[in-house]
N, CA, C and O atoms as a Tripos MOL2 file, in Angstrom:
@<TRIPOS>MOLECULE
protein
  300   299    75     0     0
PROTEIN
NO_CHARGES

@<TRIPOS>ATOM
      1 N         -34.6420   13.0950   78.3350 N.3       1 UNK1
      2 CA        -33.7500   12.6350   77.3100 C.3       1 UNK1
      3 C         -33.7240   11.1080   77.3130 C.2       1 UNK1
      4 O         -33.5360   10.4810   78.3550 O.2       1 UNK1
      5 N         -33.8950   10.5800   76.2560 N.am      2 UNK2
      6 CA        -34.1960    9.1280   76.5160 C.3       2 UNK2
      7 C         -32.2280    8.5250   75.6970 C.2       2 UNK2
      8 O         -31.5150    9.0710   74.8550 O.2       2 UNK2
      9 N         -32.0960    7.5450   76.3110 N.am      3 UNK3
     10 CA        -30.5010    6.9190   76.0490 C.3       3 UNK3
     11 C         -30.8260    6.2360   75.2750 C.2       3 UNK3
     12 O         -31.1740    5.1780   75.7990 O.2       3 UNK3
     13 N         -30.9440    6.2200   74.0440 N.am      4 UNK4
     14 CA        -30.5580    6.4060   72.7060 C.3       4 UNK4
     15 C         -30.0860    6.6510   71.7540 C.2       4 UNK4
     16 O         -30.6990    7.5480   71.1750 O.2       4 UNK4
     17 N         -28.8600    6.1340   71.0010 N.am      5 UNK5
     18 CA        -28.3580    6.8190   70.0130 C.3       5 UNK5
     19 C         -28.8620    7.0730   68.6510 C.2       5 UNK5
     20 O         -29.1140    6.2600   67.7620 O.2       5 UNK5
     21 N         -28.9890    8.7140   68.6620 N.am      6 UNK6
     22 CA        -29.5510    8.9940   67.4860 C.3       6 UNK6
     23 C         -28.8370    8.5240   65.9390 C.2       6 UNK6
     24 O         -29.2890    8.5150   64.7950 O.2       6 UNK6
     25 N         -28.5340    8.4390   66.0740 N.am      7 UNK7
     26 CA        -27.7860    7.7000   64.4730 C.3       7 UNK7
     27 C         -27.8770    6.0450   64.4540 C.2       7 UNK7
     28 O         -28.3990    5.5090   63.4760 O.2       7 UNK7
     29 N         -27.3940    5.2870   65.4840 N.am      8 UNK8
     30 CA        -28.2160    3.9300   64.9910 C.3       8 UNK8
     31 C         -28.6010    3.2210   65.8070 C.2       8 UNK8
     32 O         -28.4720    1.9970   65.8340 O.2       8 UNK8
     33 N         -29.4340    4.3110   67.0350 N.am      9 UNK9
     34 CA        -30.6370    3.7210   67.4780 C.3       9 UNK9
     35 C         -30.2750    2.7650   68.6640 C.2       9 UNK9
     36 O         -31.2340    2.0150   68.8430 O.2       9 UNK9
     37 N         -29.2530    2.5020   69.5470 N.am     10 UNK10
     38 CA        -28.2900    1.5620   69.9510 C.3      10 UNK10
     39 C         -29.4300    1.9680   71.8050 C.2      10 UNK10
     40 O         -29.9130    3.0850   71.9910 O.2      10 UNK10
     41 N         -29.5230    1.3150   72.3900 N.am     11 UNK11
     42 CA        -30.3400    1.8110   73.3990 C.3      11 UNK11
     43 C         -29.8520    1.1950   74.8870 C.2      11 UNK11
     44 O         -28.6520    1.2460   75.1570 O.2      11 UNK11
     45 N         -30.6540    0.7020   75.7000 N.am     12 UNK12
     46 CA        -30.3300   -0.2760   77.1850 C.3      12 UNK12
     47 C         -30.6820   -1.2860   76.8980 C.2      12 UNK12
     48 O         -31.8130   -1.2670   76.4120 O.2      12 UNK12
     49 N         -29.9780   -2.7740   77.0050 N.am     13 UNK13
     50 CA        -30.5200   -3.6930   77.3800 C.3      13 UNK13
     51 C         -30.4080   -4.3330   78.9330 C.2      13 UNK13
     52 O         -29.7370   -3.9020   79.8700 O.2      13 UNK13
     53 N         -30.9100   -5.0010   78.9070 N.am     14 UNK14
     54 CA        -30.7440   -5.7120   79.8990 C.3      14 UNK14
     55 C         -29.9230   -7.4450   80.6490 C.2      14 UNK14
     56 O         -29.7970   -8.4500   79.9490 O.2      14 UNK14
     57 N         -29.5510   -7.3840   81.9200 N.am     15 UNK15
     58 CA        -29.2810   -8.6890   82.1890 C.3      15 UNK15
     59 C         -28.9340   -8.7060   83.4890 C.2      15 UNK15
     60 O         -29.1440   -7.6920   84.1550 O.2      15 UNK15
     61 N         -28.4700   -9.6080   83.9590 N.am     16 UNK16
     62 CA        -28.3960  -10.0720   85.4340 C.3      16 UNK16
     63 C         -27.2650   -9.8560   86.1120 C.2      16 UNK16
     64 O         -26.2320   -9.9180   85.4460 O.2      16 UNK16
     65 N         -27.1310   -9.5070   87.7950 N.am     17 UNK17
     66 CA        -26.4890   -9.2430   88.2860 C.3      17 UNK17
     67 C         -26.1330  -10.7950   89.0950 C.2      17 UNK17
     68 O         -27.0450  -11.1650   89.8350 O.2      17 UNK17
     69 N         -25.1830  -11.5150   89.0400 N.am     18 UNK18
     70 CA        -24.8020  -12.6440   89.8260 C.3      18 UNK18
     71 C         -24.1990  -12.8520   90.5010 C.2      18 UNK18
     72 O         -23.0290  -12.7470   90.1350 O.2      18 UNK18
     73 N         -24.3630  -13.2000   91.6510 N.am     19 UNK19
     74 CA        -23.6210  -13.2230   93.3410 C.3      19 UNK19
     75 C         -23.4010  -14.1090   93.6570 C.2      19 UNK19
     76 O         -24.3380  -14.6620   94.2320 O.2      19 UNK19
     77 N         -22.1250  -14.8960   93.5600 N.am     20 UNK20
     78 CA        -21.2730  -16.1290   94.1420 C.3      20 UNK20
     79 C         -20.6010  -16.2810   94.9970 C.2      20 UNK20
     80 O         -19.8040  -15.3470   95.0900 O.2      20 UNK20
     81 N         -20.4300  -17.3490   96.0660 N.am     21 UNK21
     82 CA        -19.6400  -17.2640   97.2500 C.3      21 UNK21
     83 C         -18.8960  -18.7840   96.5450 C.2      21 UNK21
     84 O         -19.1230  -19.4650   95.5450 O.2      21 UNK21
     85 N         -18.0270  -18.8340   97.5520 N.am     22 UNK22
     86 CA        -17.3060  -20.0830   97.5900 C.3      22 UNK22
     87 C         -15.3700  -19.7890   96.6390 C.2      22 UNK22
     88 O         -14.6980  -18.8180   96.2910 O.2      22 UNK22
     89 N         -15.2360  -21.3470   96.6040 N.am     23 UNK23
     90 CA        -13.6350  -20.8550   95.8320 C.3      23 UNK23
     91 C         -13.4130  -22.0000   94.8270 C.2      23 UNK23
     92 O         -13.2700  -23.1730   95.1720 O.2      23 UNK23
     93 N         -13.3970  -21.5880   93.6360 N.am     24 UNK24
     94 CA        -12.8560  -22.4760   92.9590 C.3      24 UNK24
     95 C         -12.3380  -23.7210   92.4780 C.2      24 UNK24
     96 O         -11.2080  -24.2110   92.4840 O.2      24 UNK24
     97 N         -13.5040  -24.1270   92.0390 N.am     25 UNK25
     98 CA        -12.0890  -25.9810   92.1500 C.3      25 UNK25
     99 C         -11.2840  -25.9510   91.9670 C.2      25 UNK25
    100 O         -10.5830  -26.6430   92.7050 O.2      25 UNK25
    101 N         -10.5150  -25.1210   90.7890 N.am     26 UNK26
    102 CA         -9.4000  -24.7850   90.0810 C.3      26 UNK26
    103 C          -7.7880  -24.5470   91.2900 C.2      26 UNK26
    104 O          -6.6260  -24.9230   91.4500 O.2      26 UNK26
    105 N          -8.9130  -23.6050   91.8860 N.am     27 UNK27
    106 CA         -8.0330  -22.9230   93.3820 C.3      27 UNK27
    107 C          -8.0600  -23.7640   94.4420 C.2      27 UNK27
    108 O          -7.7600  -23.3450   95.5600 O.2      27 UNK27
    109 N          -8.5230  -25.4180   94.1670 N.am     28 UNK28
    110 CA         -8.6470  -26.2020   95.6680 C.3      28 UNK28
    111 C          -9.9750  -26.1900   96.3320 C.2      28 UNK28
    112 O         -10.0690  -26.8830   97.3450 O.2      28 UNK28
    113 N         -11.1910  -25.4130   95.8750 N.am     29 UNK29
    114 CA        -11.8750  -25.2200   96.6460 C.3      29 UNK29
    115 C         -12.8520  -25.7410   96.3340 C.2      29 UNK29
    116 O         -12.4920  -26.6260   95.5570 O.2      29 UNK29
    117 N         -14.2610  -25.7850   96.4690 N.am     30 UNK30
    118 CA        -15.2520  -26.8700   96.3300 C.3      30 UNK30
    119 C         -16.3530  -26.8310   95.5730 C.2      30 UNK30
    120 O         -17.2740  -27.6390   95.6960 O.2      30 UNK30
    121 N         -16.3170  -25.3650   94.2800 N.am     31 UNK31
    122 CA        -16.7020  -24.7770   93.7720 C.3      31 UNK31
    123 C         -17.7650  -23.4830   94.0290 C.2      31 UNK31
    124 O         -18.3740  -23.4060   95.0960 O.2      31 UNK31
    125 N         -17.9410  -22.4320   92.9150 N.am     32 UNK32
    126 CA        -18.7120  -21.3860   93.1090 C.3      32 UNK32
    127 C         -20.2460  -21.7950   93.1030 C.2      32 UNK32
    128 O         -20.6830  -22.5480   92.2330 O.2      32 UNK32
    129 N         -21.1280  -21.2180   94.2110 N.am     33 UNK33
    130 CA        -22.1790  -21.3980   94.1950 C.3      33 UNK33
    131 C         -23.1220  -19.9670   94.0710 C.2      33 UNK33
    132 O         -22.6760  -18.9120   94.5220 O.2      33 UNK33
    133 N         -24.0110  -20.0130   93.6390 N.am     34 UNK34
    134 CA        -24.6280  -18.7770   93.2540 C.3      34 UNK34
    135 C         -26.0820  -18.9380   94.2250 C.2      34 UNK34
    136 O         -26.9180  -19.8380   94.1540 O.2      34 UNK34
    137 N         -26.0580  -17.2840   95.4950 N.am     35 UNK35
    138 CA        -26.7970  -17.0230   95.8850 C.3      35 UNK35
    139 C         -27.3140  -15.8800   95.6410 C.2      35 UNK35
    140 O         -27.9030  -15.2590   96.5260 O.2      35 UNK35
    141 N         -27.1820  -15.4260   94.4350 N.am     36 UNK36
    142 CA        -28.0000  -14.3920   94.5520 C.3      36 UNK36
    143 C         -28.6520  -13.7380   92.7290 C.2      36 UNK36
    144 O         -27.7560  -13.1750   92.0990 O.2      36 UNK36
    145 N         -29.6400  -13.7910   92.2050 N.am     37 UNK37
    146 CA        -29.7410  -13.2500   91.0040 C.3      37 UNK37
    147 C         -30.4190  -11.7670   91.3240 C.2      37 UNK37
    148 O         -31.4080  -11.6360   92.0450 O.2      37 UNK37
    149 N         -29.7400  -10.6950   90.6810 N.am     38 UNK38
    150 CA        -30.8940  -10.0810   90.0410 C.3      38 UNK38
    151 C         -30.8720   -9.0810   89.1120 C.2      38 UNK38
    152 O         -29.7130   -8.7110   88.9240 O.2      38 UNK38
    153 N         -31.8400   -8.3690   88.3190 N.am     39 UNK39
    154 CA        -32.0780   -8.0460   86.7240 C.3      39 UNK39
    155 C         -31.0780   -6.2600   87.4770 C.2      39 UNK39
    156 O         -31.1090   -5.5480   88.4800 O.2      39 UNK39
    157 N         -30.3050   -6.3550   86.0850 N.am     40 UNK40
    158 CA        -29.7330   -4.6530   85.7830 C.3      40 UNK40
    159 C         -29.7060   -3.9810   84.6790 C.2      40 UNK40
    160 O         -30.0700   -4.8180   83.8540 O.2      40 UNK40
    161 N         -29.5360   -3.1330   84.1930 N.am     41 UNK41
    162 CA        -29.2920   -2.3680   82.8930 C.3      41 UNK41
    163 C         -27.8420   -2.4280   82.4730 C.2      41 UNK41
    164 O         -26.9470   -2.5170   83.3130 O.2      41 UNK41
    165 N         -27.5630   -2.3690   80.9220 N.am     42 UNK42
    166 CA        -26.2610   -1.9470   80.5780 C.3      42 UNK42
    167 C         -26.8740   -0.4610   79.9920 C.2      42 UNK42
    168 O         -27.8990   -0.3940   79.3130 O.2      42 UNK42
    169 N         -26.3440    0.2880   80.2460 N.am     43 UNK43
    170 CA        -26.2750    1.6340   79.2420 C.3      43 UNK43
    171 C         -25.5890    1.7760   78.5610 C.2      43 UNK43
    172 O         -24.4320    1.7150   78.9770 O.2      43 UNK43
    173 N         -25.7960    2.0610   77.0480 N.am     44 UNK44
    174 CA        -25.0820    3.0570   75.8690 C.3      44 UNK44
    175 C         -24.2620    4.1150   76.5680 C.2      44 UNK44
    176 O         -24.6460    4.7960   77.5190 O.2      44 UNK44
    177 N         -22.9800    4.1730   75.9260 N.am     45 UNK45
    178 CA        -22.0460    4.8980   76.4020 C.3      45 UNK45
    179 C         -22.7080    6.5300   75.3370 C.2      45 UNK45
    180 O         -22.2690    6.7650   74.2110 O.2      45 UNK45
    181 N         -23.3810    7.0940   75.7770 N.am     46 UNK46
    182 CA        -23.9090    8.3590   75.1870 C.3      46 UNK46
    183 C         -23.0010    9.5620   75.0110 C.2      46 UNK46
    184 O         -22.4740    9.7560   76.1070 O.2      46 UNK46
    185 N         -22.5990   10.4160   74.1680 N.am     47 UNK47
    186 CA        -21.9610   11.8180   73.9560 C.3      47 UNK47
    187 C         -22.9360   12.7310   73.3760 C.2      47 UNK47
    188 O         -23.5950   12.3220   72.4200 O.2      47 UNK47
    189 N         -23.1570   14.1420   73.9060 N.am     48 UNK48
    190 CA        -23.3450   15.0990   73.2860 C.3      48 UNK48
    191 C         -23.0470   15.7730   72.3550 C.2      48 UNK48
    192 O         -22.7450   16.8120   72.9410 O.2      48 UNK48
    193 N         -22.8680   16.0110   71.0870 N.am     49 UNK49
    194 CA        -22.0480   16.2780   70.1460 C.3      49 UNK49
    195 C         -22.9150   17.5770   69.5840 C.2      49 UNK49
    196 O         -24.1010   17.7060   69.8870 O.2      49 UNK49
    197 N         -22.1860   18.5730   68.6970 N.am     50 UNK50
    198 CA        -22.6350   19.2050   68.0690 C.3      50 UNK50
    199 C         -22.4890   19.2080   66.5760 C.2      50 UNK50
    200 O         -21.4530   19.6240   66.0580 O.2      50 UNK50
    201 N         -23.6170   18.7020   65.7830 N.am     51 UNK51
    202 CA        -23.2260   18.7680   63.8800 C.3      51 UNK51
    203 C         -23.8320   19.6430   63.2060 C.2      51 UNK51
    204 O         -24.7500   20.4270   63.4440 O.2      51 UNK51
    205 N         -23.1770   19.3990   62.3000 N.am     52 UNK52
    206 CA        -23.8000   20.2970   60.9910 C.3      52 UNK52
    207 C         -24.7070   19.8370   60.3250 C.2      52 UNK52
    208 O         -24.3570   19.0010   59.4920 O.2      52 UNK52
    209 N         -25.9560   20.1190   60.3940 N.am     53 UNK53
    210 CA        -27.4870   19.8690   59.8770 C.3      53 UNK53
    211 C         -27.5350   20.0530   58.2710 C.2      53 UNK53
    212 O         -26.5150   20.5850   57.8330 O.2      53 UNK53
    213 N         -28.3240   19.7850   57.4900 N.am     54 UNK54
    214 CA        -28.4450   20.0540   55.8190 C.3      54 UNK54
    215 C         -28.5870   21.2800   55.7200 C.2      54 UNK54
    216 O         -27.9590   21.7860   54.7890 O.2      54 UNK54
    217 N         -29.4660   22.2640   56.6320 N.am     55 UNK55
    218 CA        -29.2790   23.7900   56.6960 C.3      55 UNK55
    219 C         -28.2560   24.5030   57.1640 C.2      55 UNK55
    220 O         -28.2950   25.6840   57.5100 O.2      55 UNK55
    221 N         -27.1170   23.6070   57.1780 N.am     56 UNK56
    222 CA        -26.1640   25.0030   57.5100 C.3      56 UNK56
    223 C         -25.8330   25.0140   58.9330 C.2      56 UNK56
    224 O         -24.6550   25.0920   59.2820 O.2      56 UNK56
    225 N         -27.1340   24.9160   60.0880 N.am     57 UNK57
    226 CA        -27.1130   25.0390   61.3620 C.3      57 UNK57
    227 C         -26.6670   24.1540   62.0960 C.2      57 UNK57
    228 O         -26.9170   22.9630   61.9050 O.2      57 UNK57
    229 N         -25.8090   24.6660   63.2230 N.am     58 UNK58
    230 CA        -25.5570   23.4160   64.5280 C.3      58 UNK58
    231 C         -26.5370   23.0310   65.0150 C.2      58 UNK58
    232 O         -27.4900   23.7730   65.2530 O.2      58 UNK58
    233 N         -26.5120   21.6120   65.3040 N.am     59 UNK59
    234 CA        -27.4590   21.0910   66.0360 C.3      59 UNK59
    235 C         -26.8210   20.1010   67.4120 C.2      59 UNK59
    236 O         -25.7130   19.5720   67.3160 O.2      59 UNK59
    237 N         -27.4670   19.9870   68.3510 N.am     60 UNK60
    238 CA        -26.8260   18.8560   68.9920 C.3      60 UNK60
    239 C         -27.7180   17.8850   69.2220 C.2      60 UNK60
    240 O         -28.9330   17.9920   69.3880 O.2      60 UNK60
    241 N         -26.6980   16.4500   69.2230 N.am     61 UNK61
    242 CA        -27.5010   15.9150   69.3080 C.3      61 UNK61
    243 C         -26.8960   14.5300   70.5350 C.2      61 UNK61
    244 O         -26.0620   14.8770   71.3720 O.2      61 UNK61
    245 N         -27.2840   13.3530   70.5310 N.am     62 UNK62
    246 CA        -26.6420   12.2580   71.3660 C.3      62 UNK62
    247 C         -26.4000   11.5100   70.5140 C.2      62 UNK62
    248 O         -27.0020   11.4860   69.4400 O.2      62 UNK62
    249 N         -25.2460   10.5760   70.9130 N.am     63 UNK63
    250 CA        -24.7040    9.4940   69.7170 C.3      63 UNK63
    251 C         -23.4300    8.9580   70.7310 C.2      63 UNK63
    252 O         -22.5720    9.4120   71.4880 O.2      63 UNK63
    253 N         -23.9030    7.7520   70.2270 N.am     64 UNK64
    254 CA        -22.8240    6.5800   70.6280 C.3      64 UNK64
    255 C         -21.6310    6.4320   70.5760 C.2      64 UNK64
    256 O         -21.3390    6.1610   69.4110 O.2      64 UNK64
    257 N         -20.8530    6.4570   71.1420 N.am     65 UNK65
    258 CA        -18.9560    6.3720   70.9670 C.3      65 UNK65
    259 C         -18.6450    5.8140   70.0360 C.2      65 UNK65
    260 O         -17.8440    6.3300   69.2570 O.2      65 UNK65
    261 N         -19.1670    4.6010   69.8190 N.am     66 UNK66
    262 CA        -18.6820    3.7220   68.4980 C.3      66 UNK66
    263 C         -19.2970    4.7000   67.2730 C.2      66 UNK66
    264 O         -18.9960    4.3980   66.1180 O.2      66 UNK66
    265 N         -20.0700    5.7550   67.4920 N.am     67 UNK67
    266 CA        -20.9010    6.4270   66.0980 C.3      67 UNK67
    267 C         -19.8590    7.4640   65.9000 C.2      67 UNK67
    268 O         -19.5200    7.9090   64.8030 O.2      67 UNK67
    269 N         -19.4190    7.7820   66.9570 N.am     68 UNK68
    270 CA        -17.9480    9.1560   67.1370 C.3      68 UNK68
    271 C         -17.7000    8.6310   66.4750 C.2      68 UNK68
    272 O         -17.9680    8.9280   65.3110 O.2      68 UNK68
    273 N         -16.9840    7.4420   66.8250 N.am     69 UNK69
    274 CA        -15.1940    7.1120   66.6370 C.3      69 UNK69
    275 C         -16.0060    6.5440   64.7160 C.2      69 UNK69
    276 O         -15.7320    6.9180   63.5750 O.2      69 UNK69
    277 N         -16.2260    6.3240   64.8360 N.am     70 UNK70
    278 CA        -16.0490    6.2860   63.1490 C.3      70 UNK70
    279 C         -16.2630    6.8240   61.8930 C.2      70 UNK70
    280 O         -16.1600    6.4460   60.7260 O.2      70 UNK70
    281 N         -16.7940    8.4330   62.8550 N.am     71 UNK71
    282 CA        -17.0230    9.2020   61.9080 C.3      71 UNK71
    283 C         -18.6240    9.6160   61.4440 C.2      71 UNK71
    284 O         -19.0850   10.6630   60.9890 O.2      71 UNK71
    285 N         -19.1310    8.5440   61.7130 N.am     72 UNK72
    286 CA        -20.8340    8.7640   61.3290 C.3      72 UNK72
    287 C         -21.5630   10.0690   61.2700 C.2      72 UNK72
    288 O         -22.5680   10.4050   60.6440 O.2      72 UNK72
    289 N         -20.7980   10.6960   62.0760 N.am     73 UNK73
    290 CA        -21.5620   12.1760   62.8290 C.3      73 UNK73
    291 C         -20.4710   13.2900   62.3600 C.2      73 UNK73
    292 O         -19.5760   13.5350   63.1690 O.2      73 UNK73
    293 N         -20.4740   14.0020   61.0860 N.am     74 UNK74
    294 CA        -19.7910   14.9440   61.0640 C.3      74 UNK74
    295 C         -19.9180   16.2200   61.8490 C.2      74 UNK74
    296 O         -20.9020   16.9590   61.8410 O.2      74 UNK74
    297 N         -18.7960   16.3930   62.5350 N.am     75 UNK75
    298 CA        -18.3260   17.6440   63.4010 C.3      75 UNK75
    299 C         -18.1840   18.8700   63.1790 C.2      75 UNK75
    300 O         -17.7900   19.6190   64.0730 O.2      75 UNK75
@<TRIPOS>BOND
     1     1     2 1
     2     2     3 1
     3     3     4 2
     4     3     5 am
     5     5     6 1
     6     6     7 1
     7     7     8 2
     8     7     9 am
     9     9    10 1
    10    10    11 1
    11    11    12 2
    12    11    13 am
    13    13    14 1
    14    14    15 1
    15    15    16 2
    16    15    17 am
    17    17    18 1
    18    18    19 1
    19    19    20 2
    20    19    21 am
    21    21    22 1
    22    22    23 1
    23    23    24 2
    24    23    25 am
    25    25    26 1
    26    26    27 1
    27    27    28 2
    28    27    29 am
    29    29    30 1
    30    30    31 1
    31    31    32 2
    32    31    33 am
    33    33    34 1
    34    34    35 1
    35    35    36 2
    36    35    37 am
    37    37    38 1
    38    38    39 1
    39    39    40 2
    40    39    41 am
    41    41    42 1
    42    42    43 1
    43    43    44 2
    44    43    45 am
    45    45    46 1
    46    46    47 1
    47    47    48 2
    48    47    49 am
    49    49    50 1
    50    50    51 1
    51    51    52 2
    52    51    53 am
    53    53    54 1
    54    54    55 1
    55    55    56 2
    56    55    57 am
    57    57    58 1
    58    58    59 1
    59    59    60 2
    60    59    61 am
    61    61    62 1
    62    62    63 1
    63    63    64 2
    64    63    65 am
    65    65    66 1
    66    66    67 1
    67    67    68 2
    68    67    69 am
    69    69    70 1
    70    70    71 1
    71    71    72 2
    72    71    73 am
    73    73    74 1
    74    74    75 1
    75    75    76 2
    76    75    77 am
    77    77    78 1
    78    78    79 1
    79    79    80 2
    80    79    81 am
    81    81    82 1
    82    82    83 1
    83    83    84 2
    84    83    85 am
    85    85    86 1
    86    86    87 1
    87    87    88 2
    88    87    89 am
    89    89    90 1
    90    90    91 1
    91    91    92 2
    92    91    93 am
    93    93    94 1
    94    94    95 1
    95    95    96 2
    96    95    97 am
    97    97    98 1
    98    98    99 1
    99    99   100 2
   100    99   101 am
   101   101   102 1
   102   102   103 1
   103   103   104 2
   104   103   105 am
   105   105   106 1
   106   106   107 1
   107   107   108 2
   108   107   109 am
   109   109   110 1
   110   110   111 1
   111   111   112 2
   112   111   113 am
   113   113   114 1
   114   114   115 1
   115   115   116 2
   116   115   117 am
   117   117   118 1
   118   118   119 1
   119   119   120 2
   120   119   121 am
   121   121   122 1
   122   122   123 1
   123   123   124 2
   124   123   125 am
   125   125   126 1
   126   126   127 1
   127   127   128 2
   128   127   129 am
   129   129   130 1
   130   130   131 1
   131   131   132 2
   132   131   133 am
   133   133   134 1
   134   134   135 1
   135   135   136 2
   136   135   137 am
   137   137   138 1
   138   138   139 1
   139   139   140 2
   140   139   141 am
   141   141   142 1
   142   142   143 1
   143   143   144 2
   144   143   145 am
   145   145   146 1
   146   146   147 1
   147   147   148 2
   148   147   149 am
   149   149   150 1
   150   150   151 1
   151   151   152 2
   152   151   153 am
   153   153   154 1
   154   154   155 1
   155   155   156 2
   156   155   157 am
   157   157   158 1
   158   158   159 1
   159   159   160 2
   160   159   161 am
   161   161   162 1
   162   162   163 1
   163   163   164 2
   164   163   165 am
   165   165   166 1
   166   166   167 1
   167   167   168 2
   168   167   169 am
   169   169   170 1
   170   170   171 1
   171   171   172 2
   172   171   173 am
   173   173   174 1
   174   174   175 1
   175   175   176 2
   176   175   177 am
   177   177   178 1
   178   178   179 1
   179   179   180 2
   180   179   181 am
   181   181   182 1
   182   182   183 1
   183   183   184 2
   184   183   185 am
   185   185   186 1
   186   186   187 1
   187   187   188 2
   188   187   189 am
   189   189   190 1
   190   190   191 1
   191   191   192 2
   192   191   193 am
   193   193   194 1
   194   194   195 1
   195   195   196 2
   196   195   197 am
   197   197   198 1
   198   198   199 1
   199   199   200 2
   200   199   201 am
   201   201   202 1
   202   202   203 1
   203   203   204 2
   204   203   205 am
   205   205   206 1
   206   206   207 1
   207   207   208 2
   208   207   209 am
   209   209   210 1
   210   210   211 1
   211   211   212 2
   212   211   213 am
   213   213   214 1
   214   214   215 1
   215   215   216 2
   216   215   217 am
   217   217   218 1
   218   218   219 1
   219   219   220 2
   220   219   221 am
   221   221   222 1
   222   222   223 1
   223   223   224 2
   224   223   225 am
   225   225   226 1
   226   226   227 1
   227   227   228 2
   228   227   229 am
   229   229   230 1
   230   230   231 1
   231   231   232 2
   232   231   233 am
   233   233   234 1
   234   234   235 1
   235   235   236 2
   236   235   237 am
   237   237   238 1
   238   238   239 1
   239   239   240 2
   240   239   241 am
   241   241   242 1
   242   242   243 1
   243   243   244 2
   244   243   245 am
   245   245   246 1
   246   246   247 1
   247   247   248 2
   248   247   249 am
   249   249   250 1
   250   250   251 1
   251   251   252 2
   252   251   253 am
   253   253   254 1
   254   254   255 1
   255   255   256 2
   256   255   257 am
   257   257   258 1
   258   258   259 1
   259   259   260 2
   260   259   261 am
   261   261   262 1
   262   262   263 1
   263   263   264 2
   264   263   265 am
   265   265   266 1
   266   266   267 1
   267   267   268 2
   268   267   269 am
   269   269   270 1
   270   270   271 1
   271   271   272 2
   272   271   273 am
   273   273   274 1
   274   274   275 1
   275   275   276 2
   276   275   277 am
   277   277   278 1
   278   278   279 1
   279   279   280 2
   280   279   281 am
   281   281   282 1
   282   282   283 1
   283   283   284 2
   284   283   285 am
   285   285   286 1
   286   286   287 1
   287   287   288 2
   288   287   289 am
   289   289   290 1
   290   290   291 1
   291   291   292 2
   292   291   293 am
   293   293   294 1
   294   294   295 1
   295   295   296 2
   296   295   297 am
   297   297   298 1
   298   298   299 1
   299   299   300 2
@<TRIPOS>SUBSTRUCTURE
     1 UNK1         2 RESIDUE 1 A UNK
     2 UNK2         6 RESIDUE 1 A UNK
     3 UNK3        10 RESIDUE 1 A UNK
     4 UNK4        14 RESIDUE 1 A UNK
     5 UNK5        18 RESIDUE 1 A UNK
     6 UNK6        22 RESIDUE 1 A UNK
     7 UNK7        26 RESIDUE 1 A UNK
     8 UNK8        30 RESIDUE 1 A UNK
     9 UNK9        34 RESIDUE 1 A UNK
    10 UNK10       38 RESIDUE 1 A UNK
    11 UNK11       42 RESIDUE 1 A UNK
    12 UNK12       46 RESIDUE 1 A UNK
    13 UNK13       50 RESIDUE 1 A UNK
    14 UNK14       54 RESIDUE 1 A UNK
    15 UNK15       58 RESIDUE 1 A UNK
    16 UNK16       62 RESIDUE 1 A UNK
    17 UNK17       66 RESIDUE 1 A UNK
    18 UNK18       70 RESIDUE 1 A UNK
    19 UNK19       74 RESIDUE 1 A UNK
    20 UNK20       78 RESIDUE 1 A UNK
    21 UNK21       82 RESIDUE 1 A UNK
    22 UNK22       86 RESIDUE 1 A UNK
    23 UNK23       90 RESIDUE 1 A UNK
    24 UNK24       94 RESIDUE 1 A UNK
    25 UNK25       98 RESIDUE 1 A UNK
    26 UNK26      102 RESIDUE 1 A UNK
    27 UNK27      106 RESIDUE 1 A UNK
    28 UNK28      110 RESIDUE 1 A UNK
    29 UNK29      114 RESIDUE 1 A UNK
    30 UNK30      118 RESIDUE 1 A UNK
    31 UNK31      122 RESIDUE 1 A UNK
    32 UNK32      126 RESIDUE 1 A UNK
    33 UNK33      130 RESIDUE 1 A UNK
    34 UNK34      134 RESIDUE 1 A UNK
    35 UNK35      138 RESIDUE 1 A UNK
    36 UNK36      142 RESIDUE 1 A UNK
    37 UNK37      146 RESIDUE 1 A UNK
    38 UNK38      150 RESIDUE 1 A UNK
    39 UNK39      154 RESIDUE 1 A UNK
    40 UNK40      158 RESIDUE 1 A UNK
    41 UNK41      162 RESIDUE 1 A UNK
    42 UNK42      166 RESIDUE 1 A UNK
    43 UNK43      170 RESIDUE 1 A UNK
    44 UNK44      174 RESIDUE 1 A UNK
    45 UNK45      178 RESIDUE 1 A UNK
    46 UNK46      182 RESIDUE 1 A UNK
    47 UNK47      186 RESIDUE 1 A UNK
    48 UNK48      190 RESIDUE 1 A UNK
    49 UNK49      194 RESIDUE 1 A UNK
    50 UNK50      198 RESIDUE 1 A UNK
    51 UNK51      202 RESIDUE 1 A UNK
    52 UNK52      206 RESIDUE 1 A UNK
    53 UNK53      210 RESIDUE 1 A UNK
    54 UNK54      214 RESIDUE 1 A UNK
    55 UNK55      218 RESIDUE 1 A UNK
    56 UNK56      222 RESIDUE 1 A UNK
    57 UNK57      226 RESIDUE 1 A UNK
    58 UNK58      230 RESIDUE 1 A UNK
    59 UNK59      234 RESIDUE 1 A UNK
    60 UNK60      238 RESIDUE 1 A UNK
    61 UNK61      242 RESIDUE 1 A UNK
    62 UNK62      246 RESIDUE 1 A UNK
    63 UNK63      250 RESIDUE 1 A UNK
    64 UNK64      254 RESIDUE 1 A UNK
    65 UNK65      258 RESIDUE 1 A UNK
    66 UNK66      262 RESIDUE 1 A UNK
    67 UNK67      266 RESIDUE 1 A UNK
    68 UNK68      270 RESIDUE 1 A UNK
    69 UNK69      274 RESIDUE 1 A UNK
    70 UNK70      278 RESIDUE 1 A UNK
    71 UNK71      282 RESIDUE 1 A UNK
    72 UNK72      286 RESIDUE 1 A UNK
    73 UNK73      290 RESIDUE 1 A UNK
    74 UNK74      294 RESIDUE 1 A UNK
    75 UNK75      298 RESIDUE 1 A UNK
């Protein structure tokens, strides 16, 4: 099953995981320094849903929360 939303296609991107030690100038301290990068995924928040196809038939399919919540996908 690939994470994808079937209705508009919404998928994984990507970006970085960043690891800082230290404290704040803000907080007195001598600022944040960054030791550590590295690459992660965000995932599409995916649902299983079941709709009503042009024939009549249930189908299921995957679709995005934001595709729920607004209706895109009749139930």
């Amino acid at each position: 099953m690939s994470r994808v939303c079937e209705i508009c296609g919404k998928g994984p991107s990507s970006g970085n995981v960043i690891v800082r030690k230290g404290s704040p100038k803000y907080k007195g301290g001598i600022g944040l320094h960054t030791t550590g990068i590295s690459k992660r995924r965000f995932l599409p928040n995916l649902r299983t849903v079941r709709v009503m196809d042009a024939g009549g038939n249930m189908k299921r399919i995957c679709i995005c929360a934001r595709c729920l919540k607004s209706g895109k996908a009749g139930k």
